[in-house]
VOLOVO-143286 format. One record per atom (N, C-alpha, C): residue in one letter; x, y, z negated. Coordinates in steps of 0.2 Angstrom, whole numbers, plus 5000, padded with zeros to 4 digits. Each point is the difference from the previous one (the first is absolute). Example, Ala and Ser with C-alpha at 12.3 -4.5 7.8 and 13.67 -1.06 7.14 Angstrom:
! VOLOVO-143286
A506649724961/A499650065000/A500450065000/S499850055004/S500450064999/S499650054997/
This chain:
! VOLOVO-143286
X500449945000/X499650065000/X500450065000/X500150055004/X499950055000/X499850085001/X500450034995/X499650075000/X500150035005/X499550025001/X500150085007/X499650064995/X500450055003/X499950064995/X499150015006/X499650064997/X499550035003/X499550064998/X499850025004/X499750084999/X499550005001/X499550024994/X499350024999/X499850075001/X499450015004/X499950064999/X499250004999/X499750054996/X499450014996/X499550015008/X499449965000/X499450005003/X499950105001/X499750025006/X500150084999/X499350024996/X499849974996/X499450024997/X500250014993/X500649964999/X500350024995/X500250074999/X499750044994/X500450065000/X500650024997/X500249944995/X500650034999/X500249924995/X500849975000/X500049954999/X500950014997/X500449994995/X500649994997/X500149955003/X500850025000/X500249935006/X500950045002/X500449965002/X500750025004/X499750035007/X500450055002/X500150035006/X500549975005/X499950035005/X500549945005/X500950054999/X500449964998/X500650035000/X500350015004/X500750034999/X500650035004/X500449985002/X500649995006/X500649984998/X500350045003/X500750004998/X500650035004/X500650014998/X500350035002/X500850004998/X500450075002/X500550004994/X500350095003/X500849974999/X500550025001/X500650004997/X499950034995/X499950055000/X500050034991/X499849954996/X499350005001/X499649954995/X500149955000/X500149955005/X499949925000/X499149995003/X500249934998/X499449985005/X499450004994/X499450045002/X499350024996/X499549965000/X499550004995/X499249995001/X499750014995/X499450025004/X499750034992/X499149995002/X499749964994/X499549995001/X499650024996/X499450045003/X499650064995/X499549944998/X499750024993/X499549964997/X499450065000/X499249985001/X499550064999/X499949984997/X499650044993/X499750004996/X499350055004/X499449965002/X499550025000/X499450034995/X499750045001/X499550044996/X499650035004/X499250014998/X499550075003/X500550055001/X500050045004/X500150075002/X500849994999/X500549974998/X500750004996/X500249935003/X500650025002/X500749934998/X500550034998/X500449934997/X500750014997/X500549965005/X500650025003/X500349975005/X500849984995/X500249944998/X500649994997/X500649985006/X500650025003/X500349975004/X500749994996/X500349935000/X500549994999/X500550005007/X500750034999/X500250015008/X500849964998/X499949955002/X500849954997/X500450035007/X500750014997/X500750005005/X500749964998/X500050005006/X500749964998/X500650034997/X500150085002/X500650014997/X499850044997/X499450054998/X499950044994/X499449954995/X500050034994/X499649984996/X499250005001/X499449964997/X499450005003/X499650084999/X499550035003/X499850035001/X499250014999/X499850034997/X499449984997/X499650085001/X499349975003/X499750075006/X499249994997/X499650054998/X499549984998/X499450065003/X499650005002/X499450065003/X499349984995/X499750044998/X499550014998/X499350055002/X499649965004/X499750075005/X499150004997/X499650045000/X499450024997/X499650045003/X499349975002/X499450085004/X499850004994/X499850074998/X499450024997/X499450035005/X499650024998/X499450035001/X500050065006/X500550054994/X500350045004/X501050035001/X500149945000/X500750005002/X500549955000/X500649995000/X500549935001/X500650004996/X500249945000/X500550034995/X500749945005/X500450004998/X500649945003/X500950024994/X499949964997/X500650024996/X500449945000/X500749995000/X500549955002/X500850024999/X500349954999/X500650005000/X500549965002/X500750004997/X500649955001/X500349994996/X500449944998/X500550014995/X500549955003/X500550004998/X500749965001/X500750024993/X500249965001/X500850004997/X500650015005/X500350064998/X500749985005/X500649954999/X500049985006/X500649964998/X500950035003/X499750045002/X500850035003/X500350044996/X500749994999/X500750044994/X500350025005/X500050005006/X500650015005/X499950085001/X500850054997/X499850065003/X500250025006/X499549985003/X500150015008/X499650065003/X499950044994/X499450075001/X500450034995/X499550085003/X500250044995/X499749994994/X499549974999/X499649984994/X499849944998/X500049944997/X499849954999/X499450004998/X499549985006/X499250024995/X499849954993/X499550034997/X500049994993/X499749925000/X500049944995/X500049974999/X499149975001/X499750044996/X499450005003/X499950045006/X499349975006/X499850055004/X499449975001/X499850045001/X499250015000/X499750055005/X499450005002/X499550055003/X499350014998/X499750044999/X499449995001/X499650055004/X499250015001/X499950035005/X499149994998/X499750054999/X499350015000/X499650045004/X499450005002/X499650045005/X499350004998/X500050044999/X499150034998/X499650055002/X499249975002/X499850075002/X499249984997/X499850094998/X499649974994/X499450065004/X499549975003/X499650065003/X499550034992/X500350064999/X499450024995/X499350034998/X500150025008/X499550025000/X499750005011/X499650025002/X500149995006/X500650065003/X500250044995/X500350055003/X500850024997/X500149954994/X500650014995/X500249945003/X500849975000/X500449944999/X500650014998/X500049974995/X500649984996/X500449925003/X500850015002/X500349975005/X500649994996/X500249964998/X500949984995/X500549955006/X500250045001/X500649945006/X500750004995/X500049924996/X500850024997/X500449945002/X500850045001/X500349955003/X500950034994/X500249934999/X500350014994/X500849935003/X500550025000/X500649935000/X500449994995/X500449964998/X500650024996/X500450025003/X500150005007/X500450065002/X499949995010/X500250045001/X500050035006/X500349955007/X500149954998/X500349955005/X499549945000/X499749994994/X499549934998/X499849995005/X499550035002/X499450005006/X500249965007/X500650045003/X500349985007/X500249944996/X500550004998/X500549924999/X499649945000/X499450004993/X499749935001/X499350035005/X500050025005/X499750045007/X499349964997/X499650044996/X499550014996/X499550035006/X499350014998/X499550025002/X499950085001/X500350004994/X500250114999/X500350035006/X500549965000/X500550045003/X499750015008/X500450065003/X499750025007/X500049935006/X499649995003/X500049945005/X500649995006/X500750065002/X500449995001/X500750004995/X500549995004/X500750014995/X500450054998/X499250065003/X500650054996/X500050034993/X499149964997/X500150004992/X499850074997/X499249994998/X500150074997/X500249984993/X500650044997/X500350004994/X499650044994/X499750065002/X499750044997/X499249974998/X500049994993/X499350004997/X499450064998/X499550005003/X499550044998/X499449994997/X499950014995/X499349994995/X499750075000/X499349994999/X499550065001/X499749994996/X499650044997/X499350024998/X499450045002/X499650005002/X499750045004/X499350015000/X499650064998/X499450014999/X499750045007/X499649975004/X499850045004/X499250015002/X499750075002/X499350014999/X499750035007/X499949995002/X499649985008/X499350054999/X500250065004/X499250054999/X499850015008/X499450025001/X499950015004/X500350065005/X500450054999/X500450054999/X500649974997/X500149994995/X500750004998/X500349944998/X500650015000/X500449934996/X500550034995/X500149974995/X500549994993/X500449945000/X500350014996/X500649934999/X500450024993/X500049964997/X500750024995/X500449934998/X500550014999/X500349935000/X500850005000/X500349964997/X501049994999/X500149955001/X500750005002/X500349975004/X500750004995/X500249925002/X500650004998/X500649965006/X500649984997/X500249995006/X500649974997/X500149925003/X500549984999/X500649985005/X500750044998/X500550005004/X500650014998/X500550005005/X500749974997/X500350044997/X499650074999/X500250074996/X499650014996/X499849954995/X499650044994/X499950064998/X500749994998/X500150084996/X500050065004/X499950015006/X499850065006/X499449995001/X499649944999/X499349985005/X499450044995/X499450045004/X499650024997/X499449974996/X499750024997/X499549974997/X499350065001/X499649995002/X499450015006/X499550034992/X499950054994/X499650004997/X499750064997/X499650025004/X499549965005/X500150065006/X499749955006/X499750045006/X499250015003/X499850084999/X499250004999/X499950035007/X499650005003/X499950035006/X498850015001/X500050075002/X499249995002/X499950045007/X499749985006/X499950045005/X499350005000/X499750075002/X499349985002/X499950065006/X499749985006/X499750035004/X499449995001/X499850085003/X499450045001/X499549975005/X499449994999/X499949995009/X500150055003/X499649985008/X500250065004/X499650035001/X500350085000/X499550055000/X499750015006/X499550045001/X499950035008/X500350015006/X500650034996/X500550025006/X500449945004/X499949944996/X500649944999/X500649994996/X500150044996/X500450014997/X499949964991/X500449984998/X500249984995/X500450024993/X500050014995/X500550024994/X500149914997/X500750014999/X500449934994/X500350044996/X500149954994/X500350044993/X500549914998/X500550025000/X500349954999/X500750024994/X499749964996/X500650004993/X500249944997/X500750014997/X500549964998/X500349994994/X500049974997/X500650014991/X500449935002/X500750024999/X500349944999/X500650024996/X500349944996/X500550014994/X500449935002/X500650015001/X500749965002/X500549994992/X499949944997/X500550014995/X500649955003/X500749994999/X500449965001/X500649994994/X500349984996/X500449974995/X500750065002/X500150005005/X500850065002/X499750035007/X500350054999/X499750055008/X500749975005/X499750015007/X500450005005/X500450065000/X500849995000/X500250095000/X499950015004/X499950085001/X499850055008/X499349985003/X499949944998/X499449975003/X499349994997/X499949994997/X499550004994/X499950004993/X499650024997/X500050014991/X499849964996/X500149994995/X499949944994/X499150015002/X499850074999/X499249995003/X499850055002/X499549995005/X499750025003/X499350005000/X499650074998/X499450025003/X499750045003/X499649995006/X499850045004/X499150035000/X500050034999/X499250035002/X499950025006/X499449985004/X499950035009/X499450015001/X499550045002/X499550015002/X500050045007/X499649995004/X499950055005/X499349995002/X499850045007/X499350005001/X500450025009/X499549985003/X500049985008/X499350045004/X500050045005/X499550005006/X500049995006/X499649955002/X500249975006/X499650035007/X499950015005/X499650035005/X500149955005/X499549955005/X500149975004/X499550055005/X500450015006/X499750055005/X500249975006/X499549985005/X499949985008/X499950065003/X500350025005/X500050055006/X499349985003/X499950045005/X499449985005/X500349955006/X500650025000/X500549985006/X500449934999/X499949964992/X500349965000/X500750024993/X500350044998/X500250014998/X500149984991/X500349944996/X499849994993/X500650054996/X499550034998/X500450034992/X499850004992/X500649984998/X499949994992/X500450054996/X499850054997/X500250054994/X500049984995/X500749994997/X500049994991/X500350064996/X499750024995/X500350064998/X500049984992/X500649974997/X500049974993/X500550034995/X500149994995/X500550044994/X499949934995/X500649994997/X500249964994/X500450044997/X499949984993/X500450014994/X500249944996/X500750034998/X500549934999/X500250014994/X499949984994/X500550014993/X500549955002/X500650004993/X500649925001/X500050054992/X500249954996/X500450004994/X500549955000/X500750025001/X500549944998/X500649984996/X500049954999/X500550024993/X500649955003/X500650034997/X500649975005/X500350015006/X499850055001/X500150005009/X500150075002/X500649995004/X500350075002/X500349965006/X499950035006/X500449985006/X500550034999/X500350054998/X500650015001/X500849994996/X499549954995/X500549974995/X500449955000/X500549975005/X500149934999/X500249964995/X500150034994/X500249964996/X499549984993/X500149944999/X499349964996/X500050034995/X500650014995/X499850034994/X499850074997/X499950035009/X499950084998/X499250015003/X499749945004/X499450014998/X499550004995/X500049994994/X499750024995/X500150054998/X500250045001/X500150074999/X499250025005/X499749975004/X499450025004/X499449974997/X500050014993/X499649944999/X499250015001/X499650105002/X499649985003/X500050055005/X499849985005/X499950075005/X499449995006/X499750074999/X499350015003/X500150025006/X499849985007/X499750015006/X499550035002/X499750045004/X499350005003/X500150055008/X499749985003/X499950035007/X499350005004/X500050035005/X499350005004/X500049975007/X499749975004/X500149985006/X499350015003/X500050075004/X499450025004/X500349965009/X499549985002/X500350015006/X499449985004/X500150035007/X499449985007/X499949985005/X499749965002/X500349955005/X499450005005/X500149995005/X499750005006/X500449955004/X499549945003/X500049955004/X499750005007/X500249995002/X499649995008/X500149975003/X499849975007/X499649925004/X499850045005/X500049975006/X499650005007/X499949945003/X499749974998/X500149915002/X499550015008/X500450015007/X499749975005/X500049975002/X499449955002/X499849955004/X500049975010/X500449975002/X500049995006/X499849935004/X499949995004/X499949925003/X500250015006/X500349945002/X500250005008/X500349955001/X499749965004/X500249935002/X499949944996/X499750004996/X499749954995/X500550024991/X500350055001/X500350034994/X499850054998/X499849994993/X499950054997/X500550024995/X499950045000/X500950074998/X499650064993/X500249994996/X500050074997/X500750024995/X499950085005/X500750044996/X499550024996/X500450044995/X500050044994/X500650024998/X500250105000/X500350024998/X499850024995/X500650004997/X500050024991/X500550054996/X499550044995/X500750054998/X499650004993/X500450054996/X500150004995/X500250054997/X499850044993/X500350055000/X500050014991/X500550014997/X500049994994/X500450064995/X499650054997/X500450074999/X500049984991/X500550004996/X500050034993/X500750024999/X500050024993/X500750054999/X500449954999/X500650024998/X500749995002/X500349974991/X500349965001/X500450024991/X499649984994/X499649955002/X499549964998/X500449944994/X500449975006/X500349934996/X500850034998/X499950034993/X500550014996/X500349924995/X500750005001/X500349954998/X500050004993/X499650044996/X500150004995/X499349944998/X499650005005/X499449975001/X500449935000/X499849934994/X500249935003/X499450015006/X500349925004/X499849985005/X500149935001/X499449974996/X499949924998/X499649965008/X499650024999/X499449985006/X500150015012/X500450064996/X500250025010/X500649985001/X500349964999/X500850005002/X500349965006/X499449985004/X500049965009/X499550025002/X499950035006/X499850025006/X500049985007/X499649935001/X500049975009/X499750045004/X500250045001/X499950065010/X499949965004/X499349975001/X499949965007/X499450045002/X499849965004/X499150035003/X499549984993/X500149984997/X499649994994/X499850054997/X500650044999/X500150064995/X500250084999/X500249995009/X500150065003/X499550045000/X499649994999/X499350045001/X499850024994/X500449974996/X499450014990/X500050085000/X499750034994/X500250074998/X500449994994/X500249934997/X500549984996/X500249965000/X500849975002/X500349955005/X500349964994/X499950034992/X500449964993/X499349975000/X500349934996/X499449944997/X499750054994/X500450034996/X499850014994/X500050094998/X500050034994/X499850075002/X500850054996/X500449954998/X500650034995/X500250065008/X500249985006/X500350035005/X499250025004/X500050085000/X499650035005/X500250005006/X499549995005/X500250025007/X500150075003/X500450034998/X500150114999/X500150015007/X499950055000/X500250065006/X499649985007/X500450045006/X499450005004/X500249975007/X499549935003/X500349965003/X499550005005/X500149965007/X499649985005/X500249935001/X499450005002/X500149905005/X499850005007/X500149985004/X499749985006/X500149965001/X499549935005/X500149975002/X499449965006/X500049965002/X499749965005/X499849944999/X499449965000/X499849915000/X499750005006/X500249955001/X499549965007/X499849944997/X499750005005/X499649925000/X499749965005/X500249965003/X499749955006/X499849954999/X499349995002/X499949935001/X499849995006/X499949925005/X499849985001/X500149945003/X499549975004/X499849924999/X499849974994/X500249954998/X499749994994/X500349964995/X500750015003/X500549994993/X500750055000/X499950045004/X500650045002/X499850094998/X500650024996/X500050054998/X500750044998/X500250065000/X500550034998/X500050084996/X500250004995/X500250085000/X500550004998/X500150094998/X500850035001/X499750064995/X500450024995/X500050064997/X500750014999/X500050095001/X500550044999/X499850074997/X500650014994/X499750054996/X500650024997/X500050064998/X500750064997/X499750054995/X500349994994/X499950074995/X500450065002/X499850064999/X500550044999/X499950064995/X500550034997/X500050044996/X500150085003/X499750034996/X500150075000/X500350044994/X500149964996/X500350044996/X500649994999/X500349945005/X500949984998/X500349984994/X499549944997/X500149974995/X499849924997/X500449974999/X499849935003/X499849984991/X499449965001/X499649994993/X500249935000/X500049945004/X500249945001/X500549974996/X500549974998/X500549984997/X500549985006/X500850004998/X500349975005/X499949955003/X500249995006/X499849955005/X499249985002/X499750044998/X499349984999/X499750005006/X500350055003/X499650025009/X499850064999/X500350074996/X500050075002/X500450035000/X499950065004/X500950034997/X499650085000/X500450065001/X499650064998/X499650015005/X499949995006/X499850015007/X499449975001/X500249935001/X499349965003/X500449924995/X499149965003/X500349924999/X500349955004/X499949975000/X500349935005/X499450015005/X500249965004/X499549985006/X499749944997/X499349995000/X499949944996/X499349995007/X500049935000/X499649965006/X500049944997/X499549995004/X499749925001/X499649975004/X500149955002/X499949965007/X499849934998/X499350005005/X499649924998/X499749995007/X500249935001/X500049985009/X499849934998/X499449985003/X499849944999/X499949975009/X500349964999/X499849995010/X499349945002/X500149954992/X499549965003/X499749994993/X499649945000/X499749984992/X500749944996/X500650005006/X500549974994/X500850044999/X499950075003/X500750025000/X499950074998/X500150024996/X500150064996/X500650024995/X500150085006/X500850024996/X499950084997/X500250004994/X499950064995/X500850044999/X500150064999/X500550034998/X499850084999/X500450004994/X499850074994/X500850025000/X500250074998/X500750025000/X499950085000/X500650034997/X500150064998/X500750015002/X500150055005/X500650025003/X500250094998/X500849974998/X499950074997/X500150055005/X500150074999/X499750055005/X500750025003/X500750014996/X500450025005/X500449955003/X499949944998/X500749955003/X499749945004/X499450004999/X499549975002/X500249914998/X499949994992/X500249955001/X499449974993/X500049935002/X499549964995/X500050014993/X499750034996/X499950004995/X499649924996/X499550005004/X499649974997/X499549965007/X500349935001/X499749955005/X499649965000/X499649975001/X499949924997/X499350005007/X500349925001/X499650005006/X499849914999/X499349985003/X499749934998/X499849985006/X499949935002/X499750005006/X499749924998/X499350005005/X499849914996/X499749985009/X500449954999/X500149965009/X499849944998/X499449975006/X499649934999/X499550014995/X499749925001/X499249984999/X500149964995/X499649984994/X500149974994/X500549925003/X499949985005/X500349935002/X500850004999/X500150095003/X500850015000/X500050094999/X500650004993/X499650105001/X500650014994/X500450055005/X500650024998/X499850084996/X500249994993/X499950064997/X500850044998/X500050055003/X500950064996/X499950065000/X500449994996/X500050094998/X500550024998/X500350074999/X500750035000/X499850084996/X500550004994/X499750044996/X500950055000/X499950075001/X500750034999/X499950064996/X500450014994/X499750064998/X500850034996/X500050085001/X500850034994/X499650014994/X500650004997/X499950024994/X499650064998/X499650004995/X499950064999/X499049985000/X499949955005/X499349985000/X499849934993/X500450005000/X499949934995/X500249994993/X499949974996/X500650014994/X500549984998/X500449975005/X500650005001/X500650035005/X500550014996/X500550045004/X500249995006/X500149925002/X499950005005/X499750005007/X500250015007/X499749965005/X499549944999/X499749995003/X499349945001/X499949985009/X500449934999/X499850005009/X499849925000/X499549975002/X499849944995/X499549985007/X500149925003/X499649985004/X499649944996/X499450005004/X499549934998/X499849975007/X500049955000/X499649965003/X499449954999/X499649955003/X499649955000/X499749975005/X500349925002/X499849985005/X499449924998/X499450004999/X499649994999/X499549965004/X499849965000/X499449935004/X499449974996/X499550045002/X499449934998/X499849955006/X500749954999/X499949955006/X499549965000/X499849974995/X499249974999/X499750044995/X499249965000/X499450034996/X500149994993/X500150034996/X500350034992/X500849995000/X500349995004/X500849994998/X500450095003/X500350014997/X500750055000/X500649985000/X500250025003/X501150024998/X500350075002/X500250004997/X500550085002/X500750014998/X500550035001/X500450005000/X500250094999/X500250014995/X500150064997/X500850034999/X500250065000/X500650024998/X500150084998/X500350024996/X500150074998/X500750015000/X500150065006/X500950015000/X500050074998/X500950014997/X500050064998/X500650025007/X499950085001/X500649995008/X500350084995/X500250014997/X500250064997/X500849964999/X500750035004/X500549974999/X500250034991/X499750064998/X500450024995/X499849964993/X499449965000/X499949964993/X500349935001/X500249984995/X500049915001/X499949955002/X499249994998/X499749955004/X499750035005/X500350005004/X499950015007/X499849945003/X499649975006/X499849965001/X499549974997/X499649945001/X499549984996/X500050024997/X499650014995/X499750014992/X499649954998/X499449955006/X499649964998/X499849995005/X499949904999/X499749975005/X499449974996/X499549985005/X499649974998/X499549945007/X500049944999/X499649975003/X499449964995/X499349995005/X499550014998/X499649935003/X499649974996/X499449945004/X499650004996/X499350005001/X499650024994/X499249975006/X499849944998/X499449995003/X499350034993/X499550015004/X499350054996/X499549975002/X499549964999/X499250005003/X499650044995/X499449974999/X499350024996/X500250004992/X500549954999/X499949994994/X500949974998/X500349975003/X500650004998/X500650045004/X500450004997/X500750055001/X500449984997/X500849995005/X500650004999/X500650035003/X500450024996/X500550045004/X500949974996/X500250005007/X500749984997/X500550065003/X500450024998/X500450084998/X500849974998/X500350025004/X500950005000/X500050065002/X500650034996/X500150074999/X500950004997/X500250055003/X500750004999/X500350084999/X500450034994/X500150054998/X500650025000/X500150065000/X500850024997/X500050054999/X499750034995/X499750044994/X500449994993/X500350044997/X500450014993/X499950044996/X499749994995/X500050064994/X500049964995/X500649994994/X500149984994/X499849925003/X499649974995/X499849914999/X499850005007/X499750045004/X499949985007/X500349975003/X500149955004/X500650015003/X499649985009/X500549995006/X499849965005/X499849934997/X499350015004/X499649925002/X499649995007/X500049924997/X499849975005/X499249964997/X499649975005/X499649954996/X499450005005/X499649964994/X499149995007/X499649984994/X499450035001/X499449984994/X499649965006/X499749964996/X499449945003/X499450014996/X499450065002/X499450004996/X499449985003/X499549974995/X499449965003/X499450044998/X499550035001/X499550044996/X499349975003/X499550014996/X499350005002/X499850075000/X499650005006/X499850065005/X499450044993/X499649954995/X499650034997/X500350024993/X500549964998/X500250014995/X500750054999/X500250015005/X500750035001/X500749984998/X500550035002/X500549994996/X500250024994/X500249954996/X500250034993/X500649994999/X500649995005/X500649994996/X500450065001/X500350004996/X500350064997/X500750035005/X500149935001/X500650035006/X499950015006/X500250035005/X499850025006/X500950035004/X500049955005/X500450015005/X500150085003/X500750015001/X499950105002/X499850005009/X499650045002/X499649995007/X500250035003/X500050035006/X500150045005/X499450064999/X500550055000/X499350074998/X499550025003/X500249965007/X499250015006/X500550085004/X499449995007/X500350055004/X499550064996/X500450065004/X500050064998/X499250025005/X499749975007/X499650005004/X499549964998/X499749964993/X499649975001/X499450024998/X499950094997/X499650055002/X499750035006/X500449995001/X500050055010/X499449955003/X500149945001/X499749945006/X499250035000/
């Protein structure tokens, strides 16, 4: 007599049944060879998922989720734990003996118009996540290292919205990292009047504490008060012509303690221990549109010229002002046009500027289209509000454009770019194109950007690829890769492969994943490896590890 193993699955009428989950295998050079089999613990409205995760050359790994609907909201809270077994200092840090994770998510509807939301996300430290390539972590190898927990109350009117809520953040600078307590925000607008016109009022409180200030750069802490008020006019010509009038003012307080830009030495910042801010930012803005319509020969075409007109005073962003929130600015067709080109409101958009530029649009047949934008700021007052390298200088901006040509229903090529104005040279390129039909469909992109766009010091010159087949009905394979083409960093070349097979129907799903790395930070090192997971399509997957993926094309919006 013998035993053959076998797998039961509950009748579908069953609603909910305790029982083993179908498990994982795989194997990494770091780790050794894995499996981890999830146990459910079912309930009404609730389970409890315990996963033990065995490895050959780290110790075992123990995963557990615990998920719950209420009435009106959900709850999912879970963790990790392990022992380390590594002494070797092969890093600048030995991570600590225990490591752990946990991570909760909540949303608690209060009312039809209040929700209360908790997202917490907690490690023993900054490396856990990626190494044993956990659930948390970002679904490629580039790893988000940074922790964010929230709190958040938000109030939903018919007019207006509220929020108050902190934030914290774990990262490999504690002692510099801010803590979020609190940030309040209320916007409400007006209907519209008669004329078309609207009134907003939008205000702000936020307070920044951190353990040691940034020298020259930021304060032990920071408070900020903001409030302004906005009026908008939407005006159509008889002739076609779109116009939009904004005519608004903010006022800014800051309190901060520790912070003097012009101090670079750390023990003579306290000597600042508080210092008051405040300024006004009136400014008016005029936008304008001519979207003409043509047809001829089965295309349909529309231009639209565009300008832009943007007047306030001068001498607004004083250095003595921290600047936590605006410190990157992407000058593309996305942003060229704003009346505030910063994310956030520490950096005003000052002084007196124009835009011009041009969109097309062609379609026709009935998979083919293309357009083309080109667009240019310029200044009048000969003074660049931008940061270095950012794409302004005292004069004007970059030439920024963008270009989308689709020729059929399987080939479509995109490309976005900023050229600066005297040398005429790339700032900022990145071009995608998705060639073939699900059977056969080559996905690449190329991403170039200087310094000064991103936040780091360096150059960024980075290709993707993905060549992909659903050769039969539920089955895939792909074949993935991430290169770095920048001669000045290190790893140059690959940075990560990845191949893929993963069959799907109604109800079962599997995927088998090989993936290869050369990625280093501390316990990190180069790997190699392949996960084997099995899942049910109603119950999902529950295993806690998950193989690192290809990010996807940058095109799979456009189709």
């Amino acid at each position: 007599i013998l035993y053959m193993p076998y797998f039961s699955y509950p009748d579908p009428k069953v609603k909910q049944k305790s029982g083993f989950l179908m498990s994982s295998f795989g194997y990494s050079k770091d780790l050794g060879c894995s499996i981890s089999t999830p146990y459910l613990f079912a309930a009404p409205n609730q389970d409890l998922t315990i996963t033990p995760v065995i490895m050959t050359k780290k110790n075992p790994l123990l995963a557990t989720e615990y998920r719950r609907r209420f009435y009106n909201g959900e709850l999912s809270v879970g963790g990790s734990y392990t022992r380390n077994n590594s002494t070797k200092k092969q890093f600048e840090k030995i991570p600590r003996k225990d490591r752990w994770h946990v991570f909760g998510i909540m949303q608690y509807h209060m009312t039809d118009r209040n929700r209360l939301s908790v997202d917490l996300n907690r490690a023993s430290d900054t490396t856990y996540l990626s190494k044993f390539k956990l659930n948390k972590q970002h679904s490629t190898f580039s790893r988000q290292k940074n922790l964010t927990s929230t709190v958040n109350f938000e109030h939903f009117g018919d007019k207006a919205y509220a929020t108050i809520k902190t934030q914290s953040f774990q990262t490999d600078t504690p002692e510099t990292t801010p803590l979020v307590l609190p940030y309040a925000r209320y916007r409400f607008q007006t209907s519209t009047f008669a004329n078309g016109s609207y009134l907003v009022w939008d205000s702000s409180i936020l307070n920044l504490l951190r353990k040691s200030p940034i020298v020259t750069q930021t304060g032990k802490q920071v408070f900020r008060a903001s409030s302004g008020a906005s009026w908008t006019m939407p005006y159509t010509t008889s002739n076609g012509h779109l116009l939009k009038t904004t005519l608004s003012t903010r006022g800014d307080a800051y309190m901060s303690q520790q912070y003097n830009p012009y101090q670079s030495e750390a023990s003579k910042q306290k000597k600042y221990d508080r210092r008051a801010e405040s300024r006004i930012f009136p400014q008016a803005v005029v936008d304008w549109r001519y979207p003409l319509l043509a047809s001829f020969n089965h295309i349909n075409w529309v231009l639209e010229p565009r300008g832009l007109l943007a007047i306030a005073p001068s001498g607004i962003n004083r250095r003595r002002i921290p600047n936590e929130d605006s410190k990157l600015v992407t000058l593309d067709d996305t942003s060229i046009f704003l009346p505030n080109r910063f994310d956030g409101l520490d950096m005003a958009d000052e002084g007196k500027r124009a835009v011009l530029g041009v969109d097309n649009h062609m379609r026709w047949g009935t998979q083919q289209r293309a357009s083309l934008f080109l667009g240019q700021g310029y200044r009048f007052d000969k003074k660049s509000v931008l940061g270095r390298n950012q794409g302004e200088d005292r004069v004007a901006t970059d030439y920024i454009t963008r270009i989308l040509y689709q020729v059929n229903d399987w080939w479509i090529v995109f490309n976005r770019n900023a050229i600066t104005r005297n040398k005429f040279r790339l700032r900022f390129n990145e071009w995608g194109t998705s060639l073939g039909k699900p059977i056969l469909r080559l996905d690449a992109a190329f991403v170039h950007a200087k310094n000064g766009l991103n936040n780091s010091n360096a150059d960024i010159s980075q290709a993707n690829y993905q060549l992909s087949s659903a050769f039969r009905e539920n089955w895939k394979v792909s074949v993935a890769q991430i290169r770095n083409l920048d001669d000045s960093q290190n790893q140059k070349g690959a940075m990560a492969s990845f191949i893929g097979l993963s069959y799907e129907d109604d109800c079962f799903a599997t995927k088998f994943s090989v993936y290869r790395s050369k990625y280093s930070d501390r316990d990190i090192k180069p790997d190699t490896g392949f996960l084997l997971q099995f899942s049910l399509k109603n119950i999902g997957n529950f295993t806690p590890i998950s193989a690192p993926i290809y990010p996807g094309s940058m095109l799979t919006n456009l189709r």
